[in-house]
C-alpha positions in Angstrom: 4.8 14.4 5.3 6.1 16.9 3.0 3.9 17.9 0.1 4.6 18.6 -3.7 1.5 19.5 -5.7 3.5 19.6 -9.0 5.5 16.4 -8.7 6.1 16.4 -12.6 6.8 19.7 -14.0 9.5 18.1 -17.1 8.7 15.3 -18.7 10.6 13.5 -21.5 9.8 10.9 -24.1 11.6 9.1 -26.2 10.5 9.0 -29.6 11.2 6.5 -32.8 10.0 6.8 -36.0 7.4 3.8 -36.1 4.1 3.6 -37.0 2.7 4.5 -33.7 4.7 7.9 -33.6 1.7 9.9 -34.2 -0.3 8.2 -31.8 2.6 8.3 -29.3 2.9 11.8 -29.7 -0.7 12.7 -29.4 -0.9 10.3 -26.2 2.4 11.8 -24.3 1.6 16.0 -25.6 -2.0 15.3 -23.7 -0.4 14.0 -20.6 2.3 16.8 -20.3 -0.5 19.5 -20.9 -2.7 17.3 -18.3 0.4 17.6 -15.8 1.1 21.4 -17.1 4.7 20.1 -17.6 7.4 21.0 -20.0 7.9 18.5 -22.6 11.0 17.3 -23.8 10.8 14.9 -27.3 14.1 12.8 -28.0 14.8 10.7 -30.5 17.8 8.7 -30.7 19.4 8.6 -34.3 20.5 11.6 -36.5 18.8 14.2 -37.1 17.6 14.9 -41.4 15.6 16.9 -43.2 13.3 14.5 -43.6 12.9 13.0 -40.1 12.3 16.7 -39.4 9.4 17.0 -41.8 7.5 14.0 -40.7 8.1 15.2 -36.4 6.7 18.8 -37.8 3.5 17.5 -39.5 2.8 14.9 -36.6 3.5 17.9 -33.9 0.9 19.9 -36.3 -2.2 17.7 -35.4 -1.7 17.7 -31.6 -4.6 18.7 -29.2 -2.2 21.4 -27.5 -0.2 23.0 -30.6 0.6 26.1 -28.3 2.5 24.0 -25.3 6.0 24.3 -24.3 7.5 21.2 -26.3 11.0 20.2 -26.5 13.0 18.7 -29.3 16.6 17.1 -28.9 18.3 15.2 -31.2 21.1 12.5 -30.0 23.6 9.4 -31.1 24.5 6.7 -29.2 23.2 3.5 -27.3 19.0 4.3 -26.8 19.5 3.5 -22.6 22.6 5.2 -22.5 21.6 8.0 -24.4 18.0 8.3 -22.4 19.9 7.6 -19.3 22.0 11.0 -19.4 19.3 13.0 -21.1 17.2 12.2 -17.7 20.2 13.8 -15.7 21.0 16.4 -17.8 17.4 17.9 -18.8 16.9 17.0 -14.6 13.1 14.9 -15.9 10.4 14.6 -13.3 9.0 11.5 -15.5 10.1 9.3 -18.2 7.3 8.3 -20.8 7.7 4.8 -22.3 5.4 3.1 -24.8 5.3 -0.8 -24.1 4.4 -3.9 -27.0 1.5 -5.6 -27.6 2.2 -9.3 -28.0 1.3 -10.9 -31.4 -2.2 -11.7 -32.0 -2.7 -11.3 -28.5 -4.5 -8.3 -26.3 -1.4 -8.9 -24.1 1.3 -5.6 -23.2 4.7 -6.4 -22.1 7.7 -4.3 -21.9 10.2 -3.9 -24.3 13.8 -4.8 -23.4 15.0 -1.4 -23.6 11.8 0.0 -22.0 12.2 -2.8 -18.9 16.1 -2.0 -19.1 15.3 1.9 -18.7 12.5 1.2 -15.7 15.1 -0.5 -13.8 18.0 2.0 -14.1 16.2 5.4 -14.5 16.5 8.4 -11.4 13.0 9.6 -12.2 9.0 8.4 -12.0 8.3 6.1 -15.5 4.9 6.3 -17.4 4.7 2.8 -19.6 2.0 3.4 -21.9 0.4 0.3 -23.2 -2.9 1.8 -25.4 -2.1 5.4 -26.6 -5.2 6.8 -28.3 -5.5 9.2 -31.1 -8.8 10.5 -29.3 -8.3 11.0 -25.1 -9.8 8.0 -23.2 -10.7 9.8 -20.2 -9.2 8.3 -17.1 -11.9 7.5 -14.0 -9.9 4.9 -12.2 -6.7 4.8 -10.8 -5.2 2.1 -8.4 -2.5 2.5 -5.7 -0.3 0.0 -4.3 -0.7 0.8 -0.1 2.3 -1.4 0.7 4.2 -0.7 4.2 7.3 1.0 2.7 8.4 4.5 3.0 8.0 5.2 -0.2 4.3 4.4 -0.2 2.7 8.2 0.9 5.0 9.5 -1.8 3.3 7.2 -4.7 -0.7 7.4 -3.4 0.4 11.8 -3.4 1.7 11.1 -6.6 -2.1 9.0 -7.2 -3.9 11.4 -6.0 -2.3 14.1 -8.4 -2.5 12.2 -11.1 -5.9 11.9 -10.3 -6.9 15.4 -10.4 -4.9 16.2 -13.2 -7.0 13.8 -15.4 -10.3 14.2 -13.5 -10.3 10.6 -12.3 -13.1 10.4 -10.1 -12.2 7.2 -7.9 -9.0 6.0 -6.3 -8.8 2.6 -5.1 -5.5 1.6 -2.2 -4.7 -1.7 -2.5 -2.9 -3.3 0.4 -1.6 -6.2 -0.5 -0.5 -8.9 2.4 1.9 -12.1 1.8 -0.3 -15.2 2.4 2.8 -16.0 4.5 2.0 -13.6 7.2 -1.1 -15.3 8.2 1.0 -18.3 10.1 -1.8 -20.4 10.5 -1.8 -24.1 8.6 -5.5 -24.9 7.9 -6.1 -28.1 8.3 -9.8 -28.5 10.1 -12.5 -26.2 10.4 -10.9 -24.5 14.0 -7.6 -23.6 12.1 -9.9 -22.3 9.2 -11.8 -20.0 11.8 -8.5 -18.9 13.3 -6.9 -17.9 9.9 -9.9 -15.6 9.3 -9.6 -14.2 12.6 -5.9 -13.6 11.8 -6.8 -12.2 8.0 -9.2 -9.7 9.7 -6.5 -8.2 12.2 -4.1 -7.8 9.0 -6.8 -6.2 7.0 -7.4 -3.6 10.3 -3.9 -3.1 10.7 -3.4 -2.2 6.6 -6.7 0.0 6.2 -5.6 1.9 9.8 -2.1 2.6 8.1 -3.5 3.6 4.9 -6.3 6.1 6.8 -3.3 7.8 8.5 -1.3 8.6 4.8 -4.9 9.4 3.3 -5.4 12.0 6.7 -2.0 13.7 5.6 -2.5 14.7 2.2 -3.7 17.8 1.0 -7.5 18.6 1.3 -7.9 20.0 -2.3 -6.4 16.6 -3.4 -9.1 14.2 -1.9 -12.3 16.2 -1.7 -13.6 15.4 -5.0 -12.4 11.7 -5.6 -13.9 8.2 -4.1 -11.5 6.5 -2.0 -11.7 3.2 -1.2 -9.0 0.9 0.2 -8.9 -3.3 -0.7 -7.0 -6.0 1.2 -5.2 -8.6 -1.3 -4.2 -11.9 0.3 -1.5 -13.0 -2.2 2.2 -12.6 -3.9 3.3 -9.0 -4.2 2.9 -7.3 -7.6 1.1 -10.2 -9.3 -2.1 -9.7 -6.8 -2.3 -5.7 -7.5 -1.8 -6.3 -11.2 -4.2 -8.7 -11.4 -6.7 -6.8 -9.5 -6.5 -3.8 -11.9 -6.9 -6.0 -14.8 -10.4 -7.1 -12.8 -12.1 -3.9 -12.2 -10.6 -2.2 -15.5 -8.3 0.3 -14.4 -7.1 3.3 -16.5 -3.8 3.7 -14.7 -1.6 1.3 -11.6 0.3 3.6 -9.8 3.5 2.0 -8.1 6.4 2.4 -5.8 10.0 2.2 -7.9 12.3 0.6 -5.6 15.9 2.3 -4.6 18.9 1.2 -6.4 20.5 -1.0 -4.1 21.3 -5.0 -4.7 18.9 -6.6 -2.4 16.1 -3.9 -3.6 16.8 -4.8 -7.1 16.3 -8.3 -6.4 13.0 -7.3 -4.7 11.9 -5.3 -8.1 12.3 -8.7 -10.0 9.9 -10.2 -8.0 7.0 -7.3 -7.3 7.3 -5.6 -10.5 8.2 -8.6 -13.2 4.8 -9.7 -13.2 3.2 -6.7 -13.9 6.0 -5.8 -16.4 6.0 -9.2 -18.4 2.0 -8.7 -18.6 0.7 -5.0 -18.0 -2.6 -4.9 -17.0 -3.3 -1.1 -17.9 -0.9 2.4 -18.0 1.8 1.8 -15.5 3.3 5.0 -13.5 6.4 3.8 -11.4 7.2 6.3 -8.7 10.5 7.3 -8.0 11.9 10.4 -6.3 
């Protein structure tokens, strides 16, 4: 497997000017000097003097004043615009800030921000609880599905890892209750389906181990690794299980842009999307 130790070296976030701008901007400044990445801050919507003034006070009380940060100013549709400035400024990761639902401890996605996900070339950061103060980050889960793209994302997890001194990593494999092909209906059938669950559990943690062997030794010496087996539907099981044991970030595979894959997105991502359990990074090379 080909290695990249720097998998985000330009990041780029889109910025309004809401009441969580500071915030936002403290959050995504943190990560980029975390990732020692370029920064590249956009907002979409003219550019005035006074705009300018509020940007330059918030940028003033950042925890990394003296990083390489970014400014660009553009018109237009916000996906369209973001879209193109992901091409053209050639971004490694797209930083998003999701909603809160009302009265509710609840994140979702925005339509824009869940418009941008889908359609985006590059890996997506959804932030659901930027803080003013770093949150340090100890625990990051992985999907482990069997897909190509899966040694790319738990590289990416391991990284990511490193970068915010994370000190435990958890591969979820999740399997589709459908693979089992065993109807329980007496205690016989319930001993063979266990049987059958164990086989699918050796066969995931053995695929896993040979990803985990490949990576880089630097990468894995200092993190816990353990790998889980999920029973359950895809993308509602892994988000759920990071919303049990309290993880700071889900790391996940971004589907290619193809019609059937899309359709696949819709039903492993939506749950998670419609109801994020933590930070989301959605890997896509």
């Amino acid at each position: 497997m080909e290695t990249h130790p720097h998998p985000f070296k330009r990041i780029l976030f889109g910025f309004a000017f809401s009441p969580s701008l500071e915030i936002n901007l403290q959050e995504t400044t943190r990560i980029a000097h975390f990732f020692n990445a370029k920064l590249i801050l956009l907002h979409v919507g003219k550019k005035t003097k006074e705009k300018l003034g509020v940007l330059n006070g918030v940028l003033e009380k950042i925890d990394f004043p003296d990083d390489a940060i970014e400014v660009q100013w553009e018109e237009g549709k916000p996906v369209s615009v973001i879209l193109e400035a992901c091409t053209k400024f050639n971004i490694d990761l797209l930083v998003l800030g999701a909603l809160q639902h009302e009265n509710m401890y609840r994140f979702y996605v925005g339509s824009i921000a869940r418009t941008l996900t889908r359609k985006v070339n590059c890996s997506v950061l959804l932030l659901i609880k930027p803080s003013a103060e770093r949150v340090p980050c100890k625990h990051i889960v992985v999907n482990g599905l069997d897909a190509p793209e899966t040694p790319v994302a738990i590289l990416d997890a391991f990284y990511a890892a490193n970068a915010f001194g994370a000190q435990q990593i958890t591969i979820v494999e999740e399997i589709r209750q459908q693979e089992i092909h065993v109807t329980v209906e007496d205690d016989r059938s319930l001993m063979k389906a266990n049987i059958v669950k164990e086989r699918l559990k050796h066969r995931e943690e053995s695929r896993v181990r040979k990803i985990l062997k490949s990576l880089p030794e630097a990468f894995v010496k200092n993190i816990k690794v353990k790998t889980q087996s999920i029973f359950g539907k895809r993308g509602y099981s892994i988000g759920h299980y990071a919303e049990i044991v309290r993880a700071d970030l889900l790391v996940m595979n971004g589907p290619k842009k193809t019609g059937l894959l899309d359709r696949v997105f819709k039903h492993d991502l939506e749950y998670i999307l419609s109801d994020l359990p933590t930070d989301l990074l959605i890997i896509r090379k």
